[in-house]
GUKE-135179 format. One record per atom (N, C-alpha, C): residue number from 1; residue in one letter; x, y negated, z negated. Coordinates in pm, 1 decimal. Layout:
<nodes>
NUM|A|X|Y|Z .
...
</nodes>
This chain:
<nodes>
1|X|82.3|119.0|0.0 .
1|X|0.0|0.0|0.0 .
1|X|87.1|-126.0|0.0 .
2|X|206.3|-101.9|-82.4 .
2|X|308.8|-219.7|-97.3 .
2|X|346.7|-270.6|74.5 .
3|X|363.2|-198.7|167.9 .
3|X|417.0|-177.8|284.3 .
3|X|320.8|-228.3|351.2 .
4|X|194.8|-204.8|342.1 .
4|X|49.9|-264.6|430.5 .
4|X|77.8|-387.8|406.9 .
5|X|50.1|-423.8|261.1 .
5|X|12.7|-565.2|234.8 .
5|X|167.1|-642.1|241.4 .
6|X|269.1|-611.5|276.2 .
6|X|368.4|-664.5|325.6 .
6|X|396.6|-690.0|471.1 .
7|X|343.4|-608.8|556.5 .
7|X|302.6|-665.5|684.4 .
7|X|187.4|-712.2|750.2 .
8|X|53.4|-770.1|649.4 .
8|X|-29.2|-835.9|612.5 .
8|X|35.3|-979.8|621.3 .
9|X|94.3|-993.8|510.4 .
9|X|122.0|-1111.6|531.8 .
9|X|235.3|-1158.0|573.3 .
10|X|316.1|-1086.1|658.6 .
10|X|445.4|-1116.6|702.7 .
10|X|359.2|-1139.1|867.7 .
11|X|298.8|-1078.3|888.0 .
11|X|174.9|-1075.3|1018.6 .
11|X|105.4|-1265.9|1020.8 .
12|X|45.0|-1248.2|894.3 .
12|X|-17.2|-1405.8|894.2 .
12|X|47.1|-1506.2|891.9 .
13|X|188.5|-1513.1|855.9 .
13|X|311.5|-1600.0|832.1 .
13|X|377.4|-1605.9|978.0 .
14|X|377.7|-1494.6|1006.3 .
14|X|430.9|-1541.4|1175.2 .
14|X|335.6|-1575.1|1256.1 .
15|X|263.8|-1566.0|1254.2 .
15|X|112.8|-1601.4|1316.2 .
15|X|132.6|-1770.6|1309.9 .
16|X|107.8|-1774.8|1206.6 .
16|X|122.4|-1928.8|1180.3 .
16|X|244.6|-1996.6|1200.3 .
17|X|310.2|-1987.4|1212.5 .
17|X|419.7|-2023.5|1221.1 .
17|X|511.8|-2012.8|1392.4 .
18|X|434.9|-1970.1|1455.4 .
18|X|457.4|-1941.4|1625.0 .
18|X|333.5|-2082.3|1668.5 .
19|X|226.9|-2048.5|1624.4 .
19|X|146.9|-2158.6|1640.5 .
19|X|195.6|-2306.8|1638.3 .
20|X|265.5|-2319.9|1492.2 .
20|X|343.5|-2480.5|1504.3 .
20|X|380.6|-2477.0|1582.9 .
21|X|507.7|-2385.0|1614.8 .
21|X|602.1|-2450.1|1717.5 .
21|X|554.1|-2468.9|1813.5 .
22|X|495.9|-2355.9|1881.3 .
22|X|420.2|-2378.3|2012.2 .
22|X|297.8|-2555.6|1989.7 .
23|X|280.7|-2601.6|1930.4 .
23|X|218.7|-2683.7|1958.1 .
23|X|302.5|-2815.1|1914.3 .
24|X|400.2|-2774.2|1859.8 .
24|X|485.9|-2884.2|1848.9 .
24|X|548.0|-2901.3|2020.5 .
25|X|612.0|-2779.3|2059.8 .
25|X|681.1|-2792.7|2186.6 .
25|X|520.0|-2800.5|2318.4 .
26|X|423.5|-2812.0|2268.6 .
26|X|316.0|-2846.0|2416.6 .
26|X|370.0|-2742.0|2485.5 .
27|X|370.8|-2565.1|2399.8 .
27|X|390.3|-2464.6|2508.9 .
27|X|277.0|-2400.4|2454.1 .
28|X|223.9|-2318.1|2549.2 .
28|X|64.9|-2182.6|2515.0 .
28|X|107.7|-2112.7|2421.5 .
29|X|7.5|-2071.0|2334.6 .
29|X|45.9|-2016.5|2242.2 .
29|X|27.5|-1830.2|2273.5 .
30|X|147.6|-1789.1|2225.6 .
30|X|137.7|-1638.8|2282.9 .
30|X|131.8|-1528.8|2158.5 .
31|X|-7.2|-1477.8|2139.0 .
31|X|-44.7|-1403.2|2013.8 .
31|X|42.1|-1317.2|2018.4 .
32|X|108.0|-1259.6|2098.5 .
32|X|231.6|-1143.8|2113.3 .
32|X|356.2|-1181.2|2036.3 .
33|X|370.4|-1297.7|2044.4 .
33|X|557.8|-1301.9|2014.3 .
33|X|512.2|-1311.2|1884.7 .
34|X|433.3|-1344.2|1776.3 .
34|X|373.1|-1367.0|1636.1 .
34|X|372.4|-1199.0|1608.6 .
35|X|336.9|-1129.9|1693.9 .
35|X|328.6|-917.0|1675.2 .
35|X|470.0|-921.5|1682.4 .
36|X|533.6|-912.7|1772.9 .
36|X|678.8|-901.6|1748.5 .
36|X|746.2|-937.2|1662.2 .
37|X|753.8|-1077.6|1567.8 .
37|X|811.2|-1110.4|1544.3 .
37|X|793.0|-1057.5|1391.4 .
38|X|647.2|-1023.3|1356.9 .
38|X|603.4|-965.9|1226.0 .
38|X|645.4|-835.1|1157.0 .
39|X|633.4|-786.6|1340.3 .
39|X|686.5|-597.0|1294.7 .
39|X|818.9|-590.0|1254.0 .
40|X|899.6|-720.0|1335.6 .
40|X|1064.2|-706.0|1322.9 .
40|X|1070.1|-755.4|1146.6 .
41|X|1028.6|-823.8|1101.2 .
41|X|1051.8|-926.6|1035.5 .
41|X|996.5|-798.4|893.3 .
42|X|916.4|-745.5|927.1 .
42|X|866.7|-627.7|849.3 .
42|X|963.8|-498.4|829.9 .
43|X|1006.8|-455.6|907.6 .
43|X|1089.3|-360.6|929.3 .
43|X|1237.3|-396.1|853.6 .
44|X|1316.0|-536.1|866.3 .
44|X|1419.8|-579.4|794.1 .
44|X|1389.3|-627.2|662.3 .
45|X|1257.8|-663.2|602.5 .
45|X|1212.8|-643.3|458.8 .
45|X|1229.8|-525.0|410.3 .
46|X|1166.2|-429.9|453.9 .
46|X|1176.5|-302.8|419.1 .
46|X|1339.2|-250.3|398.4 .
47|X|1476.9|-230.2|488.9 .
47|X|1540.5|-214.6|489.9 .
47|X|1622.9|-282.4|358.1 .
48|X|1599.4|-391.4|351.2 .
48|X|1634.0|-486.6|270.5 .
48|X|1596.3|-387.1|104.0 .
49|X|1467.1|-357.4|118.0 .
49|X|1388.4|-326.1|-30.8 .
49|X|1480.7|-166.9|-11.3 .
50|X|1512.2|-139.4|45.1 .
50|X|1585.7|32.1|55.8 .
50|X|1697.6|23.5|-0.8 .
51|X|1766.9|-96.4|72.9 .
51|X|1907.5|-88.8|12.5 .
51|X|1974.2|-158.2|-125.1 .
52|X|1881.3|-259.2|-135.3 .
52|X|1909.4|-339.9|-280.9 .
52|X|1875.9|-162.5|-431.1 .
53|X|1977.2|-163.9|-460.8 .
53|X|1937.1|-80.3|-594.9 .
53|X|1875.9|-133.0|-706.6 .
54|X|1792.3|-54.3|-746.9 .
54|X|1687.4|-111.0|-839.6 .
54|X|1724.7|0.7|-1009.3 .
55|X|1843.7|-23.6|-1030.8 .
55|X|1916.0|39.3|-1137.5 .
55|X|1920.3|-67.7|-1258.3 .
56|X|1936.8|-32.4|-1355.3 .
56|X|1966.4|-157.1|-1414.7 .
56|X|2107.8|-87.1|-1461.9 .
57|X|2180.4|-230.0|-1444.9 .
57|X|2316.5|-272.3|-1444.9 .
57|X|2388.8|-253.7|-1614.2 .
58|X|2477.1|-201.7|-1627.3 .
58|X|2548.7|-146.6|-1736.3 .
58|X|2606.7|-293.2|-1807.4 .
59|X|2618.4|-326.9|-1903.3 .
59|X|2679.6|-421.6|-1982.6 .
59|X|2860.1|-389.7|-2028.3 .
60|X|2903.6|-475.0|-1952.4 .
60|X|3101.9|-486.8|-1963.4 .
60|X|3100.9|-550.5|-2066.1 .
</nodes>
């Protein structure tokens, strides 16, 4: 569920955020590159949450 609702809103964040630009730059807005950019952007969260260890750290 953590994983849904992480590309939930990594989905609505690029969404929005393709929109500015595109209307900042007076270019069409293309619902595709906002999918692309969510799944990628999803996929290197994830990787990210894999590799950080979630140990707790020993006291020197």
């Amino acid at each position: 569920m953590q994983y849904i609702m992480m590309f939930v809103w990594t989905f609505l964040l690029s969404e929005m955020v393709v929109y500015v630009i595109s209307s900042m730059n007076a270019e069409p807005f293309h619902f595709e590159t906002g999918v692309f950019v969510a799944i990628v952007l999803t996929i290197l969260l994830i990787l990210m949450i894999k590799l950080i260890p979630d140990e707790p750290v020993e006291k020197h």
